[in-house]
N, C-alpha and C positions, 0 to 999 in steps of 0.2 A: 373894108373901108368904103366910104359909100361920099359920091359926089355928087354935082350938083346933074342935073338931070337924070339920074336914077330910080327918080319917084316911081315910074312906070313897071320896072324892073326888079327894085329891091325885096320887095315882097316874096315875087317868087323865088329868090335868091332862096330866100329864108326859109320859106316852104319846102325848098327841094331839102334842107337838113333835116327836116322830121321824121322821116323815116329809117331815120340812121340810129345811129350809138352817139350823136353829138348831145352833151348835157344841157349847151347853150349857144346863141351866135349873139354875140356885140359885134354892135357895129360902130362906127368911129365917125361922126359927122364932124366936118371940117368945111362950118359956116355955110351950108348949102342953103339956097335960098330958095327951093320949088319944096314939096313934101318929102322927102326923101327920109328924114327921120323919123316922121309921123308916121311914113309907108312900114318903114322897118320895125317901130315898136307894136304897129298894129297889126302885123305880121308874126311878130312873139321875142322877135329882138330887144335886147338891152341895149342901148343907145346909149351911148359918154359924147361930149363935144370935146372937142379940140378945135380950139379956139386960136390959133396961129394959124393965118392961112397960105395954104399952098404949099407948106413944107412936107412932100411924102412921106421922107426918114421920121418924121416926128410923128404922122399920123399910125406908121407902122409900128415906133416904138410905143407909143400910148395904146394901140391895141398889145402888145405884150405885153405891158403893165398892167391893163385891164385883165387881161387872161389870166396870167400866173395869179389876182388877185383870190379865186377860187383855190381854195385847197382837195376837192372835191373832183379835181381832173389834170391828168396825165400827160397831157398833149395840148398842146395849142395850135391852132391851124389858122392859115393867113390865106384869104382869098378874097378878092373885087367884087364889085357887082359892077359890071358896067352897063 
């Protein structure tokens, strides 16, 4: 999930998955107002908004529903960039 002042940070977030077995990382922008989405998609992330803000439970479930939305992987994994 990725909030507002992230911009600086979420990139390498995203960097550090590539050397893994991760197929993909979405991240969940939730109205962030500095680059922080732009960071992540041009980092290789798949970006959804979530457009309610400030509700955590919702930002986490809408990363779930984004994840399970792949048929193509096994696991879903939940982590911040802060």
């Amino acid at each position: 999930m990725a909030y507002n002042d992230a911009a600086a940070s979420i990139g390498f977030a995203v960097e550090d998955f590539r050397p893994t077995s991760v197929r993909r990382v979405i991240a969940v922008d939730n109205n962030s107002t500095d680059h922080t989405a732009a960071e992540a998609e041009c980092a290789g992330a798949v970006v959804v908004r979530e457009l309610a803000p400030g509700l955590r439970a919702l930002c986490l479930r809408r990363a779930l529903q984004e994840g399970s939305r792949y048929t193509d992987t096994d696991f879903t994994l939940l982590c911040e960039a802060t």
